[in-house]
C-alpha positions in Angstrom: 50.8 117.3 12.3 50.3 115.1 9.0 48.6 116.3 5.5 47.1 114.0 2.9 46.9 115.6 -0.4 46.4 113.6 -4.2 44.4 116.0 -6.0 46.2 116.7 -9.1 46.2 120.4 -10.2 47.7 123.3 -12.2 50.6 125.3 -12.4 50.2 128.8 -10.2 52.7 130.9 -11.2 54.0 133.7 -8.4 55.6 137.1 -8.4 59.2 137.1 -7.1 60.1 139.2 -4.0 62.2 141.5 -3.2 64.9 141.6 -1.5 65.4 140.7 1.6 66.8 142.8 4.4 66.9 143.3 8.3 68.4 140.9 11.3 69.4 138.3 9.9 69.8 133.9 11.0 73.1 132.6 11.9 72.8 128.6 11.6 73.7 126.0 10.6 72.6 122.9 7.9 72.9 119.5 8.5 71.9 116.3 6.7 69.7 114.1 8.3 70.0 111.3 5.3 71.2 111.4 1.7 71.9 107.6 1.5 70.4 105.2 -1.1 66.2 105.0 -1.4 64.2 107.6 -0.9 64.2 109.5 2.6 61.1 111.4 3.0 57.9 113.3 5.4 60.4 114.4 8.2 58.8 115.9 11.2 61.0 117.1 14.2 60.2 117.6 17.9 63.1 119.1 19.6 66.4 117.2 18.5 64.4 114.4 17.2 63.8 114.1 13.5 61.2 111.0 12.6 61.0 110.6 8.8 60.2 107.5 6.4 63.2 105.5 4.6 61.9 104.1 1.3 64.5 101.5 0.5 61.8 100.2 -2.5 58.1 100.3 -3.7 57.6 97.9 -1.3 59.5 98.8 1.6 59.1 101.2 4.0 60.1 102.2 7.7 60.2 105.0 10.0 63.5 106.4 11.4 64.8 108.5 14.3 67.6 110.5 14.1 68.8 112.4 17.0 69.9 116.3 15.9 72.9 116.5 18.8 74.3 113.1 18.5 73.9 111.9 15.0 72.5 108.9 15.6 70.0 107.1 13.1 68.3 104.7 14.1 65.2 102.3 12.4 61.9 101.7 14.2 61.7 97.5 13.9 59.1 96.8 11.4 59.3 92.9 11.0 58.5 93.0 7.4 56.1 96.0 7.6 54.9 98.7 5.5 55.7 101.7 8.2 55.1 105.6 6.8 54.1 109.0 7.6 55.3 109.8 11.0 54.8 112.5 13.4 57.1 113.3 16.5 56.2 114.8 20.1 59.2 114.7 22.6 60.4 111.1 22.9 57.2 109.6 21.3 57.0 108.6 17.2 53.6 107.5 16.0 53.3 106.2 12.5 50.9 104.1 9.9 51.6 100.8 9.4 50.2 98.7 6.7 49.6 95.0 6.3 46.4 93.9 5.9 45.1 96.5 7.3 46.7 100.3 7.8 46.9 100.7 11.7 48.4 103.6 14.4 51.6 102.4 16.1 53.4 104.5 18.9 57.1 104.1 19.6 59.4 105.5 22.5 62.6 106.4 21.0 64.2 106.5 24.6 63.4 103.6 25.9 62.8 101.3 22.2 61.5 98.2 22.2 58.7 97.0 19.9 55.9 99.5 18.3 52.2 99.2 19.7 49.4 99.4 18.2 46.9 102.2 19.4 43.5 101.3 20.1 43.1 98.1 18.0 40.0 97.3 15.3 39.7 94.5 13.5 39.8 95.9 9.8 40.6 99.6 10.8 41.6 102.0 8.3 43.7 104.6 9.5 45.6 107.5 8.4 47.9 110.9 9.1 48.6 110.1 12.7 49.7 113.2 14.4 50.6 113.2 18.2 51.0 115.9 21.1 51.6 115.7 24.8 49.3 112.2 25.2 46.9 112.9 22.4 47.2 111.2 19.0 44.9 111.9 16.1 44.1 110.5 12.9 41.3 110.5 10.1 40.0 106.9 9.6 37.9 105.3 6.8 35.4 103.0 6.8 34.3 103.1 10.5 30.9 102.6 10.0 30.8 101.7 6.8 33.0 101.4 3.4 31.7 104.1 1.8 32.3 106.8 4.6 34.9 109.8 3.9 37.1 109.8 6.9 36.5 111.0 9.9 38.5 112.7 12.9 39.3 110.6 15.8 41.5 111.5 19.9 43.4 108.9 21.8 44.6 109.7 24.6 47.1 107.4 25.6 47.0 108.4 29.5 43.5 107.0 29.6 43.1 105.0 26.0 39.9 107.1 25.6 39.3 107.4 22.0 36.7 110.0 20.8 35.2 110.2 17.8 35.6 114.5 17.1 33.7 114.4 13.6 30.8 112.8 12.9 29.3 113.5 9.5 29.3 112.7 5.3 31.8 115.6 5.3 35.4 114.2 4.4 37.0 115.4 7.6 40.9 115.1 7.6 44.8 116.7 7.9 44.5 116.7 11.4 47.4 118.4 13.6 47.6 118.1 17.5 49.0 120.9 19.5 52.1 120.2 21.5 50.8 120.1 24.9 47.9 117.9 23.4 45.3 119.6 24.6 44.0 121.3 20.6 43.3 119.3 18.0 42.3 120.9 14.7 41.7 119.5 10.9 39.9 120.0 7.7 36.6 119.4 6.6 35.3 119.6 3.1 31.8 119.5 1.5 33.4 117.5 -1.3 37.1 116.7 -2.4 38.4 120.2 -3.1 35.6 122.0 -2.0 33.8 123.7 0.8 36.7 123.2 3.1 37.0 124.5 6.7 39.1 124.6 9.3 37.5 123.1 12.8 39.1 122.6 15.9 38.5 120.7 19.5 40.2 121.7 22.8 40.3 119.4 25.7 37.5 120.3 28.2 36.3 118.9 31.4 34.8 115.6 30.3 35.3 116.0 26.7 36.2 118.2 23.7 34.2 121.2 22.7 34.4 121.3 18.8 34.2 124.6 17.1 34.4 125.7 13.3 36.8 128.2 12.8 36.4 129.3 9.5 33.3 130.1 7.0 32.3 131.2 3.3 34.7 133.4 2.6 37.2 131.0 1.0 38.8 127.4 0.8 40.7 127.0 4.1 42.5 123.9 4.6 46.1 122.0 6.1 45.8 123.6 9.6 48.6 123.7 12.4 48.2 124.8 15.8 50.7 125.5 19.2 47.7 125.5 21.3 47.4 129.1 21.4 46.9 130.4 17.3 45.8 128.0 13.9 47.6 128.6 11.0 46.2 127.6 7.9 46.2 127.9 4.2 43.7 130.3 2.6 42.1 130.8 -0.8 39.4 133.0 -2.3 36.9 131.2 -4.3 37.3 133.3 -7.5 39.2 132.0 -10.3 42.6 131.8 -10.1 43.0 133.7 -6.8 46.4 133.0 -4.7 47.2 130.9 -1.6 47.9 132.6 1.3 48.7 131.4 5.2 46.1 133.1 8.0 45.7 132.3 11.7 43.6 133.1 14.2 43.1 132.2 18.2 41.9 128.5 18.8 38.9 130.1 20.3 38.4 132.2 17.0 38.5 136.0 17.1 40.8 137.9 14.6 42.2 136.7 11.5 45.0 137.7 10.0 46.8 136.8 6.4 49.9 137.0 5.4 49.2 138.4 1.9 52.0 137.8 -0.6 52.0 137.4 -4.3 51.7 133.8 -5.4 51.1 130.7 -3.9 52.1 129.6 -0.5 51.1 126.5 1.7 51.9 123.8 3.8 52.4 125.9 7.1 53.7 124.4 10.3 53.8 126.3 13.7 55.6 126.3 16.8 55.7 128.4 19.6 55.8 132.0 17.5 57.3 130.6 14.2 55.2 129.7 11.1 57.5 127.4 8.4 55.4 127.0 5.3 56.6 126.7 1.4 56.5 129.1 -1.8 56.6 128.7 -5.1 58.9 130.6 -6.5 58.4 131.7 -10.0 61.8 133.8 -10.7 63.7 130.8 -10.6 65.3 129.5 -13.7 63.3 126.6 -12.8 60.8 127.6 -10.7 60.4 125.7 -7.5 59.3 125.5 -3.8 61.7 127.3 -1.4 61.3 127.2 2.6 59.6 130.4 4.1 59.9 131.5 7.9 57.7 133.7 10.0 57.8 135.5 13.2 54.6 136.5 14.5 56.2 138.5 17.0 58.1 141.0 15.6 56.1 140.0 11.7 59.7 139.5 9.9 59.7 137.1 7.3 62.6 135.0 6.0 63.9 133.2 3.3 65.2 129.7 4.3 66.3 128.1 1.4 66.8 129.5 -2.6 67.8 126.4 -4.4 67.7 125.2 -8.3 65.2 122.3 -6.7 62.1 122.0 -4.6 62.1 121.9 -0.5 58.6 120.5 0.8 57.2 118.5 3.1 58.4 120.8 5.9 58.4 121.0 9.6 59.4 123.0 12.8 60.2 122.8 16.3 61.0 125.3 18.5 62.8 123.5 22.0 63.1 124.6 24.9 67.0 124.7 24.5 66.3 128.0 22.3 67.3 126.3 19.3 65.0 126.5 16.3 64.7 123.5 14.0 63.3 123.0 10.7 63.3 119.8 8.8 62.2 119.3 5.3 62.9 116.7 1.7 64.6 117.7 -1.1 64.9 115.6 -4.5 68.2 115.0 -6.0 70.2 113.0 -8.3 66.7 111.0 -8.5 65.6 110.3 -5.1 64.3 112.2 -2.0 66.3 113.1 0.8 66.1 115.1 4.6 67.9 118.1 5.4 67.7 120.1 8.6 68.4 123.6 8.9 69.2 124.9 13.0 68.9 128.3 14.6 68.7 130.9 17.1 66.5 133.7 16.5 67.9 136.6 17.0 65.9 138.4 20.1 66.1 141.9 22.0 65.2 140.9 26.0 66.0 144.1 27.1 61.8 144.9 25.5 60.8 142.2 27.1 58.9 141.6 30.8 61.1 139.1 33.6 60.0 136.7 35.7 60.0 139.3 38.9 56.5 140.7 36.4 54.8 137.6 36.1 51.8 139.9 35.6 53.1 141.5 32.6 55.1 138.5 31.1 51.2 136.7 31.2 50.1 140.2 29.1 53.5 139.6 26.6 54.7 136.7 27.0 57.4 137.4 24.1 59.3 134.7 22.5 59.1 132.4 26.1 58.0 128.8 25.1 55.0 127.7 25.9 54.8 124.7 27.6 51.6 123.8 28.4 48.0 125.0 29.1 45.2 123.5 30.3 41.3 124.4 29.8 39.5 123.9 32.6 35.5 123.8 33.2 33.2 122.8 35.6 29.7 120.7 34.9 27.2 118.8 37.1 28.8 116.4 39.5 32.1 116.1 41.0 34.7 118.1 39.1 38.0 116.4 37.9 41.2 117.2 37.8 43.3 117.7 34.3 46.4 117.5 33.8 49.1 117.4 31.1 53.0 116.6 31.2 55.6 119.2 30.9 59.6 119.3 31.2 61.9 122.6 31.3 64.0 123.9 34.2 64.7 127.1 35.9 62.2 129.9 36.4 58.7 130.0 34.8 55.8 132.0 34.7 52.5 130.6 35.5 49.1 132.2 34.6 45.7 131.4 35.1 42.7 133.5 33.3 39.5 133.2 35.7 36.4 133.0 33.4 38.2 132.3 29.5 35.3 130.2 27.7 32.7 130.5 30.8 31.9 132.3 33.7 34.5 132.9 36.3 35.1 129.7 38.9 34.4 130.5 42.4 37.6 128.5 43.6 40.3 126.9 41.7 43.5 125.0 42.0 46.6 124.9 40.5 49.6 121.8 41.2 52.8 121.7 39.4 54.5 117.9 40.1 53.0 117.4 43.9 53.1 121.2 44.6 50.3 123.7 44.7 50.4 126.6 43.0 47.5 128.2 43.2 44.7 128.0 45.8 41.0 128.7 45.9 41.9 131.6 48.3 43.6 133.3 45.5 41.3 132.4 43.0 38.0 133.4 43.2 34.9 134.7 41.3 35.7 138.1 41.6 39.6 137.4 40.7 39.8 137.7 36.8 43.7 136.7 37.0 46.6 134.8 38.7 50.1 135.4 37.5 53.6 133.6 39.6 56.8 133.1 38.6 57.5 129.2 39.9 60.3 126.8 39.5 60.6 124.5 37.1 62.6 120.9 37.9 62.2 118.7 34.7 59.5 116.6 34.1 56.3 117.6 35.6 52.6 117.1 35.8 50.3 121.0 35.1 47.2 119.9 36.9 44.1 122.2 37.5 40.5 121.6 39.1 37.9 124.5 39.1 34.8 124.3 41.0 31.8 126.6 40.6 28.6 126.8 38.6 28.4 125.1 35.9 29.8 126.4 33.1 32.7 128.5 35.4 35.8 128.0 33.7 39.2 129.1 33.8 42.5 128.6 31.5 45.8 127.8 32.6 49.3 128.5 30.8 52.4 127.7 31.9 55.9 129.8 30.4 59.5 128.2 30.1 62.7 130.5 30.6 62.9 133.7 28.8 65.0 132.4 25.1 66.9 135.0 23.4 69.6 134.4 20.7 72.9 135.6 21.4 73.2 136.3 25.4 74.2 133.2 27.9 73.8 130.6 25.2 77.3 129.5 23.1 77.3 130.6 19.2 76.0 127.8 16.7 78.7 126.6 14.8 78.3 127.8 11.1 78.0 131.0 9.0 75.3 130.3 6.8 73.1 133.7 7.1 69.3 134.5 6.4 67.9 137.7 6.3 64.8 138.3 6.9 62.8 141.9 5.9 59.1 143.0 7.8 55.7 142.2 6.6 53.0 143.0 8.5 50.1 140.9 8.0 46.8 142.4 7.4 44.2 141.4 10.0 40.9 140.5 8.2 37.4 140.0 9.5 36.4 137.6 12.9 36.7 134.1 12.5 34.5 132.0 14.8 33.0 135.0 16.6 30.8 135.2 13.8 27.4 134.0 14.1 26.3 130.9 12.4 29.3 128.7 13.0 29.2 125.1 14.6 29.7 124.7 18.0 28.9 121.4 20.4 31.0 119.5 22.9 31.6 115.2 22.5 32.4 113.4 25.5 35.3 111.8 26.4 35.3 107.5 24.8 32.4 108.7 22.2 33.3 106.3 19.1 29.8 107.0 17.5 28.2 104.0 15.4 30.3 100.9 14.9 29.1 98.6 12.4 27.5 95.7 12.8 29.4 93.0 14.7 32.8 94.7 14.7 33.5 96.2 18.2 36.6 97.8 19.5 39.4 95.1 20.4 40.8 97.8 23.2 40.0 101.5 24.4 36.3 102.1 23.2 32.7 100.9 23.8 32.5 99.8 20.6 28.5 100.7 19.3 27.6 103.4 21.5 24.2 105.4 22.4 24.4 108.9 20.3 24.7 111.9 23.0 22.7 113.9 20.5 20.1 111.0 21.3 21.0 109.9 24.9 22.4 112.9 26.8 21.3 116.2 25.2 24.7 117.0 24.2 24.8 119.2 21.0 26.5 117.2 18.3 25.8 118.2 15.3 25.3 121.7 14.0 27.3 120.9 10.9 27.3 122.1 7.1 24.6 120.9 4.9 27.3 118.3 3.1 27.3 117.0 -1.1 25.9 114.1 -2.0 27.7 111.1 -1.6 28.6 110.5 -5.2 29.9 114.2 -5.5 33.0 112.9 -3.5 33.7 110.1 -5.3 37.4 109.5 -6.2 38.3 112.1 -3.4 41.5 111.6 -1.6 42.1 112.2 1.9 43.3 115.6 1.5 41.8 118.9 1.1 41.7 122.2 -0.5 40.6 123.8 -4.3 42.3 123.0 -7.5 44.2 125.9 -8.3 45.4 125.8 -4.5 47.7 123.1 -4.4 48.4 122.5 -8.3 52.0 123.3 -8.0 52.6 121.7 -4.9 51.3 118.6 -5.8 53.5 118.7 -8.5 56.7 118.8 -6.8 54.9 116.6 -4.2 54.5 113.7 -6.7 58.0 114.0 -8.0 59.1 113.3 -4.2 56.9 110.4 -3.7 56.4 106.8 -5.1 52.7 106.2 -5.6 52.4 102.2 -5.7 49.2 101.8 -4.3 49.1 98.1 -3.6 53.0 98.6 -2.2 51.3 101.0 0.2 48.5 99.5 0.9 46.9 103.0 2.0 45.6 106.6 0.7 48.5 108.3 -0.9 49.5 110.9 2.5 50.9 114.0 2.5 53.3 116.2 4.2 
């Protein structure tokens, strides 16, 4: 997921903790690069590490570094202005700048060239963020100049691209879930202002766009694993703290992790939150890396260093291993560092495979890894599908009726088998819960059929990953203890009445302008659906004036948020803007 942030702020001071006790991290920390230039924006998927290599103010690339083999590797740029990465198994996207700023993709398996995603003449993009075959962005400009960016899907299966947002709201920071099937960003009455957090699920034919969050505060840089979104939060009094809250994608509880201070920048995977504090008792106060368990609500210290550690990022593979990646600045330039782990685990608490019914209820610290919503409308009903890879035993379930009325018959393929059949799932069955083998790389496909508006949700579960039993010790003694904090659950979040909801169809690109079409994947000027189909599209805030956002960057969130943050953000970063040739981006 990628953040944009240039707001320039104040100082927040924070309280310092105390200390930390309970089970602690055994891993181990690795460099990723400390060589000349700056090294900077790491993002990790697995044992892959993506991050840009600033040699100068007027060169930039994206590299690849593999975690297990220590190989680094350059994406070829030919000359290029490459930045701001994301990473999703094997698949890098990035921003590249020339004369315009463009979305490339790039397999770091099989290499080769870059490819641009969904050429426009003149495009504008930004923060591309990529899971399973979705990649999101925020782009400027599309129907005009003036515009505040707006949120944007390609699917890369299908080249569909869907405009998500579709407003004078400066919608941006959008993160992609890992399965691709959530997408979820920020949108803000005005620069650091009025901010939200929104989300879109996959559907049958489309998304179906909710608002997450309301009133009560600034909400803004939100992550999501498909299941939870984890977000910053602020109140809107003066000089209230930064805290990180999540809640389901399809809203319901929130809770917050309330600490003294500020805190921001979460990332999530599987049931880890990463996200960075300022720490105040310092001798020179600084960000330091923070760690979260939502299972078990323990919270750890990562890193305690005389400098800051930002720009962070998570990954938790199906190996077991935990991975978080962040930049540090020393000796006058930025570098990566990684730090790798097991977390320590008691299976003895938790549900087998031979309970599929109860791991379903609890799935405990198995790795999600993938889920599927489907729906049925009017017409024929079409199949969905998304790519997963893990072996030995999993745990499939299916929820009859989540976000609809229950299907009358379903199915359920993993790879060319079937999994489920509409003799097992029927109106009157509420659930389906199987252990089934896994053998690599798969397709998770579902079809529901029905009423309209029956729907059903499918999750698949990898192996059962506890530190410490079959797998072999991490070399290392570097220890982090972590102590428990329970977070404290606040009111509903999109259950409450008032908030946005409306579906977009799959290849909606809204109004192009005049006499600049899409060069590949869209329709280019397209009827409305709010004017052509009956589909509910707007439903939005009441936004500011356009001159009230003027001089607003492409991030989000309120002043007092993100003052120290940006700080140590800016001392990490070189901000030539004709070098760039781009919005200054974040994370």
């Amino acid at each position: 997921m990628m953040r944009t942030l240039t707001t320039l702020a104040c100082l927040v001071p924070v309280l310092a903790l105390g200390q930390n006790t309970g089970a602690p991290l055994r891993g181990t920390s690795l460099v990723i690069n400390d060589g000349p230039g700056d090294q900077t924006e790491p993002h990790v998927s697995g044992a892959l590490v993506a991050y840009t290599s600033r040699s100068s103010l007027s060169t930039s690339e994206i590299r690849y570094h593999d975690l297990v083999s220590g190989v680094d590797q350059a994406i070829p740029n030919a000359g290029a202005y490459d930045s701001v990465s994301d990473v999703n198994g094997d698949m890098v996207v990035f921003t590249r700048a020339t004369s315009s700023s463009r979305i490339f993709r790039f397999n770091a398996r099989a290499g080769g060239a870059a490819e641009e995603l969904a050429p426009r003449s003149g495009a504008n993009r930004h923060a591309a963020t990529v899971g399973g075959q979705t990649v999101a962005w925020q782009e400027q400009g599309y129907t005009a100049a003036s515009v505040p960016p707006e949120i944007f899907a390609y699917r890369m299966d299908t080249t569909a691209l869907t405009r998500l947002s579709e407003d004078t709201s400066l919608d941006q920071t959008p993160g992609v879930s890992a399965d691709g099937q959530t997408v979820v960003w920020t949108k803000c009455a005005t620069g650091n202002t009025g901010c939200d957090i929104w989300s879109a699920r996959a559907v049958d034919g489309g998304y179906q766009v909710s608002q997450l969050t309301g009133t009560q505060g600034e909400e803004t840089l939100p992550d999501t694993n498909g299941e939870v979104v984890v977000y910053v939060t602020q109140g809107t009094e003066s000089g209230a703290d930064s805290d990180i809250a999540w809640q389901p994608v399809s809203g319901g509880e929130v809770h917050r992790l309330t600490l003294p201070g500020a805190d921001t920048n979460p990332n999530i995977s599987g049931p880890l939150i990463a996200f960075e504090r300022w720490d105040a008792s310092s001798a020179t106060p600084n960000f330091d890396l923070m760690l979260y368990d939502l299972r078990t609500q323990t919270y750890y210290r990562l890193t305690e260093t005389p400098g800051s550690e930002v720009l962070s990022d998570i990954s938790v593979g199906s190996d077991g291993l935990v991975r978080v990646v962040w930049t540090a600045r020393q000796n006058g330039s930025s570098n990566v560092y990684a730090f790798v782990f097991r977390l320590p685990d008691d299976c003895s608490s938790m549900p087998t495979s031979k309970d599929p019914a109860a791991v379903c209820a609890s799935p405990g610290s198995r790795p999600l890894l993938g889920t599927l919503l489907v729906s049925r409308s009017t017409g024929e009903s079409d199949v969905v599908s998304t790519e997963v890879e893990s072996t030995g035993t999993g745990v499939l379930c299916v929820d009859n009726g989540f976000e609809g009325t229950p299907a009358t018959a379903g199915w359920v393929w993993l790879g060319a088998g079937l999994q489920v059949g509409p003799d097992e799932l029927g109106h009157d069955v509420t659930s389906v819960a199987r252990a089934v083998p896994l053998q690599g790389r798969r397709n998770l496909s579902a079809q529901a059929e029905g009423a309209p508006g029956s729907a059903f949700r499918v999750r698949l579960y990898g192996e059962l990953s506890c530190g410490g039993q079959s797998e072999e010790p991490l070399p290392g003694t570097e220890v982090r203890y972590g102590q428990f904090v329970p977070a404290e659950p606040q009111s509903t979040g999109s259950d409450k009445g008032g908030f946005a909801h409306y579906f977009v169809p799959s290849g909606y690109e809204g109004q192009l302008p005049s006499g600049a079409g899409s060069e590949t994947g869209g329709p280019g000027t397209v009827e409305s659906p709010a004017e052509g189909s009956g589909v509910e599209v707007g439903a939005v805030p009441d936004a500011a004036p356009e001159e009230s956002r003027a001089g607003c960057s492409a991030g989000g969130g309120s002043v007092s948020l993100f003052g120290v943050w940006i700080f140590a953000s800016l001392l990490l970063r070189e901000r030539d803007a004709r070098a760039r040739g781009r919005v200054a981006s974040r994370r």
